[in-house]
Phi, psi and omega in degrees: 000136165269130188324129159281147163294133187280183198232151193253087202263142173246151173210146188208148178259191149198163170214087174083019180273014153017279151310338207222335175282348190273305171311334177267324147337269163290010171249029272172327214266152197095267256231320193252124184275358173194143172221123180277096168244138198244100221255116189279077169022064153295124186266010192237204177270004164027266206250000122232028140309332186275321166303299178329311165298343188103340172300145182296125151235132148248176194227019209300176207281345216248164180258059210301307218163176185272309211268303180304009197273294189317312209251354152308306205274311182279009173242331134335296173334149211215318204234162193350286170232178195257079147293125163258112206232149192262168190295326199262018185255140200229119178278119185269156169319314149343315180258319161315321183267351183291323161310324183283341170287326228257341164257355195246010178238037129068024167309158191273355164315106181261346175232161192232098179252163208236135192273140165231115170267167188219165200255148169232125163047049187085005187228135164264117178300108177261340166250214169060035185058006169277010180203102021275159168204098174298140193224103141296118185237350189204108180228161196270166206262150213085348184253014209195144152218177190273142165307181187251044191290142177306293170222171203034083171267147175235150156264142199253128158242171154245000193274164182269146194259126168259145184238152196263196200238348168243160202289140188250144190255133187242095182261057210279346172229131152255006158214193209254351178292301168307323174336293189292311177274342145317314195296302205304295158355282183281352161308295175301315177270348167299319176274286198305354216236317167284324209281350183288333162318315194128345183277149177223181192209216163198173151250063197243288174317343190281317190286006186247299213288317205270353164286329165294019177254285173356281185290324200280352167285316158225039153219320160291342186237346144108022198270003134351296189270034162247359174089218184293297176321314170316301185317298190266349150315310197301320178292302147329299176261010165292299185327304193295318179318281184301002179260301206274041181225348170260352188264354181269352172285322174301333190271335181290313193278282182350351199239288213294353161284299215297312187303324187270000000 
């Protein structure tokens, strides 16, 4: 007799995809039976580009965080299981098909992590720690939600995790304009995420963390052997280390005016 397939939900947040959301979509299609994007009042075509596709969309007024964004989106969700994939991320025929066996033979598996490569400024990154790099993303639904982390949110399970073998594509900077407004971004929300933990810092510290960014991306981490690209990651990400440690310094002084 033959297996039914179990049926499949994509959930994605946005801001301002546009550019990036019709291609994530559409490399999707074939594999997902509804898709929930939970859109942060994006002023460009967003959402609709998100209609067009068929998609469930909100809109809520307010900005929680990456991972409570995320668990907005996972609660929308309708069907067996879940994949979660971000807008600047692309699924191959490949990878499509491999899911697709993995709904239609009904394994006793519930959770899934994804090898990802992912692109910088036009290069796709094989060191600097970007390779390997496991993504849990498809999990079955009821078994799994996000942490409540500001950014760098994970899904949290208890179920045991398998990784499948082919690669979901991450075009996570297309210019060096996007860098810079990352940097800035995650920096902020990377400091607002310590200092509500309790960490403080300074900025003798702040220059250690973001030099310890430095070496451990292109010399522990091999990111040398990307070349140019390698290069400018690595600084890229020394840049971030350090705003967010000057900017959790910054919040320390800001609290001790207030007190006096």
């Amino acid at each position: 007799m033959t297996q039914t397939r179990s049926t499949l939900s994509a959930i994605v947040i946005t801001r301002n995809e546009a550019h990036n959301l019709d291609d994530c979509l559409q490399s999707m299609h074939g594999l997902v039976d509804e898709i929930i994007v939970v859109d942060s009042q994006s002023t460009d075509a967003t959402v609709a580009i998100a209609q067009q596709h068929g998609a469930k969309v909100a809109q809520p007024a307010d900005w929680p965080g990456f991972g409570p964004q995320k668990n907005r989106a996972l609660d929308m969700a309708t069907c067996d299981w879940v994949f979660s994939i971000d807008a600047d991320e692309r699924v191959t025929p490949e990878l499509a098909a491999e899911m697709k066996h993995v709904l239609q033979t009904g394994r006793t598996t519930a959770a899934y992590k994804l090898p990802r490569l992912s692109s910088y400024c036009g290069k796709f990154i094989h060191h600097a720690g970007w390779q390997p790099d496991y993504v849990l993303r498809l999990f079955k639904r009821g078994t799994a939600k996000f942490s409540d982390d500001l950014v760098h949110e994970r899904v949290v399970t208890e179920q045991f995790v398998v990784a499948l073998q082919n690669h979901l594509l991450h075009y996570s900077y297309l210019n060096f304009s996007q860098v810079l407004s990352k940097v800035d971004a995650y920096s902020t929300a990377s400091a607002k995420q310590a200092y509500a933990r309790g960490k403080r810092s300074s900025v003798a510290g702040a220059l250690g963390h973001g030099a310890w960014a430095f070496f451990r991306t292109y010399v522990v981490r091999r990111g040398f052997m990307d070349g140019a690209h390698g290069l400018a990651l690595s600084i890229s990400n020394a840049e971030t280390s350090y705003y967010k440690y000057l900017k959790l310094w910054q919040m320390q002084q800001a609290e001790e005016s207030a007190a006096n």
